[in-house]
N, C-alpha and C positions, 0 to 999 in steps of 0.2 A: 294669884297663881303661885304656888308654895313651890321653888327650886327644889325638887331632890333630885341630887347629883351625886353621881360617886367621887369617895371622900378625896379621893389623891387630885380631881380633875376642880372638888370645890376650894382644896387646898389653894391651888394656881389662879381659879379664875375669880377669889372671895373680890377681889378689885372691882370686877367687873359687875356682878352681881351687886356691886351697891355702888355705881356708877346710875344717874338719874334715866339717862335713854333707857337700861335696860328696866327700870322703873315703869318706862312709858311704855313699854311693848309687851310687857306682861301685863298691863290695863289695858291694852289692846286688844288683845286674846282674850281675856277675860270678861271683859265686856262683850264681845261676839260671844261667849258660851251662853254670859247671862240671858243676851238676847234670842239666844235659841236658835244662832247657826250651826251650823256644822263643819266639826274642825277634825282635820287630819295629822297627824296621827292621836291615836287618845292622849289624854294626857300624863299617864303613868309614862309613854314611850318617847316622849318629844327628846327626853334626853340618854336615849337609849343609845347610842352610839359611844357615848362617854361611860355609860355604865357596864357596856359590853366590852370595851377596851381604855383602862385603867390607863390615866397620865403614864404611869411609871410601865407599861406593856409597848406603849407604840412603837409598831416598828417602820408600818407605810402610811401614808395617809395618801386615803381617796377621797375626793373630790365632787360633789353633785352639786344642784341647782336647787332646787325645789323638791318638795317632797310630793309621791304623787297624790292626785287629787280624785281619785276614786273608793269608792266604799273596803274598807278592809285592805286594801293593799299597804300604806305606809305605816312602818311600823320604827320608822329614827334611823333608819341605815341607807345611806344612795345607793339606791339602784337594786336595790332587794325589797321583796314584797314577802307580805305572810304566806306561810302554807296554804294551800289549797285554792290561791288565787293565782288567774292565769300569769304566765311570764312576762312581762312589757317584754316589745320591742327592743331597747337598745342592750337587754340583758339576755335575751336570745344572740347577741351579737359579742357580746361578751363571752358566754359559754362556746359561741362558735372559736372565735380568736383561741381561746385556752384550748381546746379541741387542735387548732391547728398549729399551735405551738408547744402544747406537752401530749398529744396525744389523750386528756380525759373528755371521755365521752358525756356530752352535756347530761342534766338531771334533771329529775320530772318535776322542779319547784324550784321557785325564787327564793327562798329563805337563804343569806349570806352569811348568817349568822357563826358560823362555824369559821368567815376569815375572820372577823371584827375578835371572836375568842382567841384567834394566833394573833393580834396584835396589826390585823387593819384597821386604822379608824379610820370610817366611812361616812362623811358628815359632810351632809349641806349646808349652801349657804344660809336657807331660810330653814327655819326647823319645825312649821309651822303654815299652813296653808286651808283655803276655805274649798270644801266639797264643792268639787265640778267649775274650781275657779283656778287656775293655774299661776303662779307666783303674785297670788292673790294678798301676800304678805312678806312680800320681797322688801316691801320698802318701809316696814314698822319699826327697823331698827335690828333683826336678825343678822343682819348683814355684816353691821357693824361689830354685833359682840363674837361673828364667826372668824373675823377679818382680826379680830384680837387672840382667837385662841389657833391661828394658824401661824402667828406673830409669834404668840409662847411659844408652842413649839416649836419653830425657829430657831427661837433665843436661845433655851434652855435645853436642849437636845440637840445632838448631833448624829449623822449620817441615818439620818429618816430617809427613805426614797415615797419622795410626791409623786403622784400620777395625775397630770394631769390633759385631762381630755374634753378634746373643744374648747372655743374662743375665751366662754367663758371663767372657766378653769383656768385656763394659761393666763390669764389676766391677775391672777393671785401669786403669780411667780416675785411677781414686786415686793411680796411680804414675807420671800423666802429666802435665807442666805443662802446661797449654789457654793459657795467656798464650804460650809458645813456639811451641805445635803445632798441626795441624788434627784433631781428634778427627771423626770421621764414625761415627754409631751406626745401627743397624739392626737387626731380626728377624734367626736364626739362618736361614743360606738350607735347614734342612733338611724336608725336607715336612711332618714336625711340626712346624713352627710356622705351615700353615695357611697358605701365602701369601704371608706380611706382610711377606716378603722383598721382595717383587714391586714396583718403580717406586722404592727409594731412589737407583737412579741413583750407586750410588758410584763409578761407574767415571767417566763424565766429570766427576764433581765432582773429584773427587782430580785427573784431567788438567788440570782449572779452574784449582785452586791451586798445583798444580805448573805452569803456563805464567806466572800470577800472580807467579812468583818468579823468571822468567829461566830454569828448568828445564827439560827434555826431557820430553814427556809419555810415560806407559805408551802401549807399540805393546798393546793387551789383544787382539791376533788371536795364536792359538797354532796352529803349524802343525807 
């Protein structure tokens, strides 16, 4: 499986890329295509999250788990699905929160693609998942190269505001300096977790601190 990445994101992670693990998990994948599973997202879009927002663009970074595990919907962005498939669950709850925080009226599609261009990177942990198997490749070693590029940004940039939502998420706060960054924590927006999503407001707070710094705020209306 041949890396293409955009150039500013291959610039920072060329380390990682010729580190032996991520050797091993791209024969992983590639071996399940050989054998004629079925893998989400294609393969042009695994690293679509990096190519939709440039090293040098980031301004928040979002936080997912797994990519989803159905026909047509993952497309390299958490929590956004292609056009014309229906909305998951925990992104109907998202468009809700934004609705009851700035007032936009939720939209007829999951496509996210419009924040990742202002500068959300949207990136799960796994980037990479077997049809109808759910974090069916959490443990091939994705983790480990995401768990590095959440570190670079860290490092090497300052006043990123993280969002992150649910146990899992907030469990990557380890790998974030909070003296540099804005960390924003919350309930997982998905209906299991009963609500508690509801009224964290992280969409204008993030605009708060991104205007705080001379930045361009998230347009969050998706059309």
């Amino acid at each position: 499986m041949e890396v293409k990445i955009e150039a500013s994101w291959k610039a920072v992670l060329q380390q990682e890329f010729d580190k032996p693990y991520f050797a091993g998990l791209t024969t992983v994948v590639r071996n399940e295509w050989t054998a004629g599973k079925q893998i989400y997202p294609p393969p042009a879009l695994i690293f679509n999250a990096f190519e939709k927002t440039p090293f040098d663009k980031v301004k928040v970074v979002m936080l997912g788990q797994d990519p989803y595990h159905g026909a047509g919907q993952a497309h390299g962005l958490c929590f956004s699905v292609q056009r014309g498939v229906r909305i998951p669950p925990s992104l109907v709850n998202i468009y809700k929160e934004i609705d009851a925080d700035l007032g936009i009226a939720p939209p007829t599609h999951g496509c996210l693609e419009s924040w990742a261009e202002q500068g959300v990177f949207m990136l799960n942990a796994a980037l990479t998942v077997r049809a109808g198997e759910p974090m069916s490749h959490s443990k091939i070693g994705w983790e480990t190269f995401t768990d590095a590029v959440i570190r670079i940004l860290s490092d090497e940039k300052a006043g990123l505001v993280f969002l992150l939502w649910g146990n899992f998420a907030r469990n990557k706060r380890i790998l974030i300096d909070g003296k540099k960054h804005l960390i924003l924590e919350a309930a997982h927006p998905s209906p299991l977790s009963g609500g508690k999503f509801f009224g964290c407001r992280h969409f204008s707070k993030t605009n708060e601190i991104l205007e705080q710094q001379g930045l361009t705020p998230v347009n969050w209306q998706i059309k």
